[in-house]
N, C-alpha and C positions, 0 to 999 in steps of 0.2 A: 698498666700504662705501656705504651709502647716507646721502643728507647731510640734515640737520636742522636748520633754522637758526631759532630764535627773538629777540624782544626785547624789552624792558621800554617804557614810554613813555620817552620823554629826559625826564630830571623836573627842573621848573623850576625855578632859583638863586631861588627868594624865601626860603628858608628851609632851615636843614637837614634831613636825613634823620628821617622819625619812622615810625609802623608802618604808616602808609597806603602810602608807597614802599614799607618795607620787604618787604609782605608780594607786593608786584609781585616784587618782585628775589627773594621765596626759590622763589616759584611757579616763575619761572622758570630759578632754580638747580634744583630737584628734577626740572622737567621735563628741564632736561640731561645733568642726575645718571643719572634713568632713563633716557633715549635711549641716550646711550653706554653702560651697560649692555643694551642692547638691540640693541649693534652698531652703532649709528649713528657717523656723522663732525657732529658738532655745531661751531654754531657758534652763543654765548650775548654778543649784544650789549646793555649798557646805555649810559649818559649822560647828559650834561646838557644842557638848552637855555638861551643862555646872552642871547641877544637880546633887542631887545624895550623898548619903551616903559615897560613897566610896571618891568625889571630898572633901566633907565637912570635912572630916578626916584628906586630905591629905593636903588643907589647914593650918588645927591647926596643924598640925606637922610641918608644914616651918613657923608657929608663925604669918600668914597671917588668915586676914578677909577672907571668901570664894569671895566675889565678885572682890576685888581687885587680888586674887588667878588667876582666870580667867581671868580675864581682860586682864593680862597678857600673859597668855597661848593664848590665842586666837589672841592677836595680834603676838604672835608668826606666827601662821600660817597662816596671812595676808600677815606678812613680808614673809615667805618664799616665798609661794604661788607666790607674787608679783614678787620676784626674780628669780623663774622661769617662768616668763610671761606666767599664766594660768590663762585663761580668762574670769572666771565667769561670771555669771548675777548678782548672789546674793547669798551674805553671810548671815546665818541665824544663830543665837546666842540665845540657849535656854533662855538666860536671857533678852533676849529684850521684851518692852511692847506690840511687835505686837505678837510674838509668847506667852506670856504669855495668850493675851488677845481669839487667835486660841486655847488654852491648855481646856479654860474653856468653848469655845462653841461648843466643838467636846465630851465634858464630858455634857453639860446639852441635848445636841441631844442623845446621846448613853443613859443618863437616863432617859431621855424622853421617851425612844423607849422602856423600861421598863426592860433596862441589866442593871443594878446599883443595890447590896442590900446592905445593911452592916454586916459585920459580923466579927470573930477572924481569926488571922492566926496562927497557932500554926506549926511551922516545923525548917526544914533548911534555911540558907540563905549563898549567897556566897557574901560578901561587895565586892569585885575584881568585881565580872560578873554584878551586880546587877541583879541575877539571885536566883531563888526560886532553890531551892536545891532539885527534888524529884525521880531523878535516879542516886545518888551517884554510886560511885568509888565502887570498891572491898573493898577498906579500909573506906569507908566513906566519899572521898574529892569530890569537887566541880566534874562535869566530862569534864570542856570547859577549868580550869587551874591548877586544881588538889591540889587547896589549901582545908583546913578544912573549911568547911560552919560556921556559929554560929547557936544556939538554938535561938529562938525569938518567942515569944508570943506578937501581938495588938491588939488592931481595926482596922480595917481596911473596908474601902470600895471596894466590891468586883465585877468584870467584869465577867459574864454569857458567858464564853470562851466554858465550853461544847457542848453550843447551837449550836454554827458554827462548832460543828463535820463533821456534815454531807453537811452542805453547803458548807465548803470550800474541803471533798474531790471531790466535782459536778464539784467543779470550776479546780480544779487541772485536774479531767478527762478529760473538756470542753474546757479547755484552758493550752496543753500543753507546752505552752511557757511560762508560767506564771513563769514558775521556771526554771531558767538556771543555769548551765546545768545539763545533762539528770540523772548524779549521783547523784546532790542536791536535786531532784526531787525527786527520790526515798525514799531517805534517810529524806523528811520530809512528802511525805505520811506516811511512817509505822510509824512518831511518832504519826501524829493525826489518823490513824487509831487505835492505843494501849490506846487512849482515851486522852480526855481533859479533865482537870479538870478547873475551877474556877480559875480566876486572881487577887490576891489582887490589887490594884491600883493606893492605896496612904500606906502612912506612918505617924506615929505619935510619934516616938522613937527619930526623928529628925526635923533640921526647916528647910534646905537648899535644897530647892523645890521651888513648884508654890503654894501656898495656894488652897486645895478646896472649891468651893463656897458655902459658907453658913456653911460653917467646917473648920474653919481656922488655928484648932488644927491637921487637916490634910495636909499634903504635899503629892503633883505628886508621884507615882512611876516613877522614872525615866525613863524607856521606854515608857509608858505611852504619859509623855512629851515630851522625843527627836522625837519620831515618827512622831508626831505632825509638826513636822519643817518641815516636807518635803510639807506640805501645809501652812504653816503661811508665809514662805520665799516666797510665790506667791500670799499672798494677803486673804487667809482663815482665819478669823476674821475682816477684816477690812471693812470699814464702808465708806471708800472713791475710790479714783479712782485705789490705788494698791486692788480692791476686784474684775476688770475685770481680771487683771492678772490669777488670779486662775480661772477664768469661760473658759479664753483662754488656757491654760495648763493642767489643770488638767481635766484627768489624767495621772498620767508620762507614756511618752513611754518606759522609763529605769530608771531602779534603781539600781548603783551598791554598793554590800556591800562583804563583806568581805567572806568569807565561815564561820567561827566561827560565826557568830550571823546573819547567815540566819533562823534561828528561828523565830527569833524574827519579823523578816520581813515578811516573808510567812506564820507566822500564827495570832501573835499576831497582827500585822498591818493592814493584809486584815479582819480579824474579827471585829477591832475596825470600820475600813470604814463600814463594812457590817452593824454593827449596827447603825451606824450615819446617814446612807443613801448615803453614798458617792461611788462612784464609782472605784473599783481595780485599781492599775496600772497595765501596758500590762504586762511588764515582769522585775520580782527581777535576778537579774545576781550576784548569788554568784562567784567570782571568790578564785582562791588560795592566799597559802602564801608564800612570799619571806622567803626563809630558808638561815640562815647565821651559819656556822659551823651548821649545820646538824637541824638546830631548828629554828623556827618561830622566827622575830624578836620581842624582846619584851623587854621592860626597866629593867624589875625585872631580866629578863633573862644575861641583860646587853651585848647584842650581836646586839644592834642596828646599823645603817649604815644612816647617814643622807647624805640628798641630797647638801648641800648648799658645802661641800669639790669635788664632785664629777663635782658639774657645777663650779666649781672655773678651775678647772685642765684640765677638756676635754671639759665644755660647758653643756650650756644645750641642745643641739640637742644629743649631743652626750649618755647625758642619758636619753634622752627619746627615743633616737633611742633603745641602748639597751633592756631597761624593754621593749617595743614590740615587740619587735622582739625574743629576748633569751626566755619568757615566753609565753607556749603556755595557749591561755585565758581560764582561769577554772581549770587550773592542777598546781601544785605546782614548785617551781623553784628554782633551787640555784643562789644564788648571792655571784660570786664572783671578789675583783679589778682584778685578772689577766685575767679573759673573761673579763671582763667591757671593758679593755683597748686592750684587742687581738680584739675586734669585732669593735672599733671606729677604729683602724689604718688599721684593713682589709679591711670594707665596705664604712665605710664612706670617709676615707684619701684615702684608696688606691684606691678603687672601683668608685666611685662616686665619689668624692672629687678630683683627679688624670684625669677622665673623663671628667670633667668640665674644669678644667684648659687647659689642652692639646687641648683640642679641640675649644675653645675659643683663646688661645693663637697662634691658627695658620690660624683663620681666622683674629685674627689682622696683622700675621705677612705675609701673602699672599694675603689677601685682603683689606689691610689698615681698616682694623674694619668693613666691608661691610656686613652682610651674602651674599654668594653667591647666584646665581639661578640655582639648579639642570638643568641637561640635563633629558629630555625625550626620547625614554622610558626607566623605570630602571633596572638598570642590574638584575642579579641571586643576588648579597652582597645585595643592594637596598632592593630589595622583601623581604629577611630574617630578615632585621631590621623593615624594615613596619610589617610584621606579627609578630614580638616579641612585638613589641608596642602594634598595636591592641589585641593579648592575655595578657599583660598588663594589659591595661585599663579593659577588661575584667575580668582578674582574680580578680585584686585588688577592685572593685566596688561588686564585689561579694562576698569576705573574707570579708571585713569591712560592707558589709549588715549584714555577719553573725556573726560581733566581732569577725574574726579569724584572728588576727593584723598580729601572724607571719607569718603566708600563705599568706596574700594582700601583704607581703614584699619583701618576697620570690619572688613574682610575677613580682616587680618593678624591684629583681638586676637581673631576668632570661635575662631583659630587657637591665639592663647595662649592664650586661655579651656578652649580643649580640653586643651593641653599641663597647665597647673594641676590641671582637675580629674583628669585622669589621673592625676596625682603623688599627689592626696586620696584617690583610690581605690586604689591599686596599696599605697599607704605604703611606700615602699622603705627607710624608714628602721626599720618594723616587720621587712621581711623579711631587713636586716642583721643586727638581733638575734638572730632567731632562727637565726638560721645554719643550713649546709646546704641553702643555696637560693641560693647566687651565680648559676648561671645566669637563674635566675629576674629577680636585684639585674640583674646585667647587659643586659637585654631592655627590664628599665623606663625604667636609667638611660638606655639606647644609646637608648629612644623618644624620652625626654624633650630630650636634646643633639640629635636631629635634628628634633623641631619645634622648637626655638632655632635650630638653623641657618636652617633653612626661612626664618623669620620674619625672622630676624635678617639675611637675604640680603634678604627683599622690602623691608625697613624702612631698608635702607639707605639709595635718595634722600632720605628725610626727615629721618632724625635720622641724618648721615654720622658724627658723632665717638665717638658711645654705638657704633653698631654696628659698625664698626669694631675697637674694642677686645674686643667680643665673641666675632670673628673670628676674633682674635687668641689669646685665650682658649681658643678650640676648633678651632686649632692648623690653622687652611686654611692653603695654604703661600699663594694668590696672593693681592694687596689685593684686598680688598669692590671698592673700587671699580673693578679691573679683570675681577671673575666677570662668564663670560655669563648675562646673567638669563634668558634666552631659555632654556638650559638646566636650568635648576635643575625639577629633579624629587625625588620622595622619594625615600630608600634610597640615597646620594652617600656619607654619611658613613660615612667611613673608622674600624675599629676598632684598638687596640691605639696609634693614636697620642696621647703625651703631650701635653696640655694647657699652655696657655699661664700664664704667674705670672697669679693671680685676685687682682680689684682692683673696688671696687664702682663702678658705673656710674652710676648714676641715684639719688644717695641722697634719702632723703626729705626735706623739709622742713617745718619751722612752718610753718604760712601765715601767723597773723598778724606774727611775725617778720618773714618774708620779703617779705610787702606792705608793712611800714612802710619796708624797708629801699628797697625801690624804687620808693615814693614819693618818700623821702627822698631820692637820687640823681637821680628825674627833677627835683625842685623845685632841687637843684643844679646840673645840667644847665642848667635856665634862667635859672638867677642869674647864670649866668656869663660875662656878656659882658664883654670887655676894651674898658679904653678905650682912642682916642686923641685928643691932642691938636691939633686945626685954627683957627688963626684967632682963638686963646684961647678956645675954645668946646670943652668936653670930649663928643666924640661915641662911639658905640661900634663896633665890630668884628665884633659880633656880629648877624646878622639876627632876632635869638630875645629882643632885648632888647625893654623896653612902652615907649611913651610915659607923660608925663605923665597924658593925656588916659585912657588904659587903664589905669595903676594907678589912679586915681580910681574906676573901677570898684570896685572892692574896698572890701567895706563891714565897717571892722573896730569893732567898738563894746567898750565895758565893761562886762564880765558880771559877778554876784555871785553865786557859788553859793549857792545854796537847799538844796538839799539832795545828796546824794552815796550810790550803791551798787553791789556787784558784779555785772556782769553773768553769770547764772549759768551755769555750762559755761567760763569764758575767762579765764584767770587774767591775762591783761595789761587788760583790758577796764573801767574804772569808767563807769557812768550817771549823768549830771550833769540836775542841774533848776538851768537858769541863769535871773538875773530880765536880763534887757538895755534896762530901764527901760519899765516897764507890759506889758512882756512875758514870758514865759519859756517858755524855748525848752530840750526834751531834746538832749542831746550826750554823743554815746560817743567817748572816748577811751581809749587802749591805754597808760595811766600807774600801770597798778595794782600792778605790781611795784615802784613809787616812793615815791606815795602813797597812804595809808589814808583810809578816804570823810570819817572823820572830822576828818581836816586841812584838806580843801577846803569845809568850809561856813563861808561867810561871808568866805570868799577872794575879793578882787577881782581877774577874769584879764581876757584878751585873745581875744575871737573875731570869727570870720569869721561875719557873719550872712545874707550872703547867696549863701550855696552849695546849689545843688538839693543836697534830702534825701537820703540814702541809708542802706542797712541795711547795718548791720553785725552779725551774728551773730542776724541775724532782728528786730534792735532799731534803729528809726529813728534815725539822727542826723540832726539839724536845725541843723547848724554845723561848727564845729572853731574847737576852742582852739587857741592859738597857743603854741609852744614850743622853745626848744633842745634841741641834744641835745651831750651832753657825753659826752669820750673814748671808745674804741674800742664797748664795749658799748653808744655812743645813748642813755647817760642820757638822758630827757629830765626839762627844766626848766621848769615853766612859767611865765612872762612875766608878770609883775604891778605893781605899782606901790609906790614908796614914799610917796607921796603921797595924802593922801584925795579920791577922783574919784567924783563919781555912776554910778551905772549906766546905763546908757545912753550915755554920753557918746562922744561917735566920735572916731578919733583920725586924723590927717592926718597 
């Protein structure tokens, strides 16, 4: 078999898992999902980077040991990971003693080879990036998050990064795939063309690192180290039988990382191999960032979006269907619930999901659960579904060669779209009626169950648990996830075999239901840090909790409604005219199943007045009231006063 070996960035302990990782970890669960249907021997590593100035910091500020700090974190993203059944090979944790022990034999080959000197660092540094600071801002700030660097003067042991000027722009010339895609490309030739300088490599300022051998006063830079993981997680240091792994894998055929710290990949990483002797990987695949309210998800940012509310409510097909499909691979992407939930009850409930059912459900009921046997030869309908299938198979084997997930998609529903109208035009349910036409009933149903197969074979890496069940349904004897995809042509399916018990797949949902719901889960998600007690001082456990200084942010003031009405089309939906003292501000809320417009004028409530605007059902809100939500059905309540307060008046 031929081997295939991908992996995620190691993604850093400052906070848990939300959809920025997550949507790394599915890309490259799908691209696994597909290889090994493709024949390949995969091998799908993620992790955490667990080192680091910045981690050691953030430790002593939650009143945590660094290790135990981590420990934490990282089982964070097992549990997710886990809960969305994405299927690693191996987890690698910069603090384990197999990658510790890969940190120090990639450092005494690189100083062996004669790139190790010692020397001082005297400049910028950004503790956020763990990044050397040397093409600031107009104003002076980091240039990847735009905070202020610090001054810092050590020791330091220093990596001979200028040397691989010239070699790595050969390799960049030689091997245009190296760096995907064709704008990332660019955009890190002209940095190492504008020159390399020298790489400090360790630290001495702090301890929460890998010790240097024979320097124990020195700790890992952290890049340094995390880099490292992408071969220690296969066996690169190890001395027993996990050291064929790495002779069998390396080197990766992909490596996805993020765009922001494709740097560090494409120069500093293949310059360390180059000087160790190790061999490049084929190709780094900077992809984009999930943008929520117009910005990159980020914790500091506090505009994060975690995955565990989104698979609670639609599934997890339903968000891994999305992030492929909505993002094209490499370009930037807004993420927002109201596509999230338009795109699962379009494509998957209504399209595919509606597809399966209907058509399943009326070879049970015409053919007591039989697949029929088509008539020969096939009509003009026939033919048009056979050739949507085979351009299909086609299209889609050829977007996921090239990681162009949404195009391979596109390609599968051009397929349901055919399968559907087929059903519109044939009406099998008219030529049931009229009876005397079974073979006829049988031709259309036997087209319709095999473009479901077709489709429901190439949709497997994406959405594994929906089609799966479909499989099942129309009664293959081997798992989805063991067909060769390589194989799958038209005309496979077998007649006269009984179908599997029918159970609905992909049902629809509310949206606005199901956005409040997963609002309402991710906002408890972040409420939920545990505390503990250190030193009489109650700290928390949680890296997701605000300070002081950031809940101040939030600007919650005393609204009066003015006036109150239904937003028309949306039955949970009222339109509020709030006054919040010499101003008034419109605000939609989803409380109309509650109360009537007429109860809330001249109510004093509680809103958030300073949240970027957004529409809801085409009608801007400019806020959000604040409210409980009570027993199972989310009453909600809203928040007001016993006491007479002016409008306007802010509350602390």
């Amino acid at each position: 078999m031929p081997k295939f070996y991908l992996t995620t960035p190691l993604y850093y302990v400052n906070a848990r898992p939300h959809v920025g990782h997550t949507y790394s970890t599915i890309v490259a669960d799908t691209i696994a999902r597909y290889k090994r249907m493709m024949g390949y021997e995969v091998c799908f590593l993620t992790g955490t980077d667990e080192h680091g100035e910045h981690v050691g910091r953030a430790a002593r500020g939650a009143g945590r040991d660094p290790q135990s700090f981590v420990d934490e974190i990282a089982q964070d993203y097992k549990r997710v990971w886990d809960r969305l059944d994405l299927r690693y090979d191996q987890f690698i944790r910069t603090t384990e003693s197999r990658h510790k022990a890969a940190v120090r034999k990639i450092f005494r080959a690189v100083q062996k080879a004669g790139y190790i000197y010692e020397g001082t660092y005297i400049g910028q540094y950004c503790v956020n990036c763990e990044l050397y600071v040397t093409d600031p801002t107009a104003e002076g700030n980091c240039p990847n998050c735009g905070r202020p660097p610090e001054s810092v003067e050590e020791e330091n042991y220093f990596f001979k990064l200028s040397a691989f000027q010239e070699p790595l722009l050969e390799h960049y010339r030689t091997h245009p795939e190296f760096i995907q895609p064709e704008g990332r490309r660019n955009e890190v030739e002209a940095f190492v063309r504008g020159g390399l300088r020298d790489l400090s490599i360790s630290r001495t300022r702090f301890r929460w690192g890998i010790p240097v051998p024979e320097a124990e006063d020195h700790v890992f830079y952290v890049w340094f180290d995390a880099l490292t993981g992408y071969i220690s997680g296969i066996g690169y240091g190890s001395v027993d039988a996990e050291a064929a792994a790495f002779d069998r894998f390396w080197p990766a055929d992909l490596q996805l990382v993020g765009k922001e710290i494709v740097r560090f990949h494409a120069v500093y990483w293949p310059a360390f191999l180059l000087a160790a002797g190790l061999p490049l990987p084929r190709t780094i695949y900077a992809h984009g960032w999930w943008l929520f309210q117009q910005d990159k998800m980020s914790k500091s940012r506090g505009n994060i979006v975690r995955p565990e509310p989104i698979a609670e409510v639609i599934g997890v097909d339903g968000l891994r269907y999305f992030l492929l499909r909505e993002m094209v691979f490499g370009q930037d992407a807004n993420f927002s619930y109201d596509a999230l939930v338009t795109r699962y009850n379009s494509d998957l409930a209504n399209d595919y999901g509606n597809l399966a059912a209907r058509t399943l459900a009326m070879i049970e009921r015409y053919f007591q659960g039989a697949i029929p046997q088509p008539a020969a030869p096939r009509m003009k309908g026939e033919e048009a579904v056979a050739e949507a299938a085979e351009r299909a198979i086609g299209g889609f084997r050829t977007a996921f060669d090239r990681y162009d997930f949404s195009r391979g998609l596109e390609a599968v529903w051009e397929l349901v779209a055919s399968v559907n109208k087929y059903l519109v035009q044939t009406e099998p349910w008219r030529v049931a009626e009229e009876g005397g036409r079974r073979e006829r009933l049988g031709t259309i149903l036997w087209t319709a169950a095999e473009g479901l197969r077709v489709a429901t074979a190439l949709l497997h890496p994406v959405i594994p648990d929906g089609t799966e069940r479909v499989w099942q349904q129309l009664a293959q004897k081997k798992r989805l996830g063991e067909y060769e995809l390589a194989q799958l042509c038209w005309g496979q399916l077998g007649a006269g075999t009984r179908i599997g018990k029918l159970e609905a797949i992909y049902p629809r949902v509310e949206k606005e239901l199901a956005i409040q719901k997963m609002v309402e889960r991710e906002a408890n998600l972040g409420q939920s840090a545990v505390g503990a007690s250190k030193g009489g001082k109650t700290v928390s456990n949680n890296p997701s909790v605000i300070s002081m200084e950031e809940f101040a942010k939030v600007d919650m003031r005393v609204g009066e409604v003015r006036a109150a009405e239904r937003v028309p089309g949306a039955d949970k939906l009222l339109k509020l005219r709030v006054d919040i003292g010499g101003e008034e501000r419109q605000i939609v809320a989803g409380i109309a199943e509650v109360y009537a417009p007429q109860q809330l004028v001249g109510k004093k409530i509680v809103v958030v007045v300073n949240l970027q605007p957004r529409k809801i059902r085409g009608v801007e809100s400019q806020g959000m009231l604040v409210a409980a939500t009570v027993g199972e059905a989310g009453k909600p309540v809203i928040a007001t006063f016993t006491e007479d307060v002016p409008a306007g008046a802010r509350l602390k």
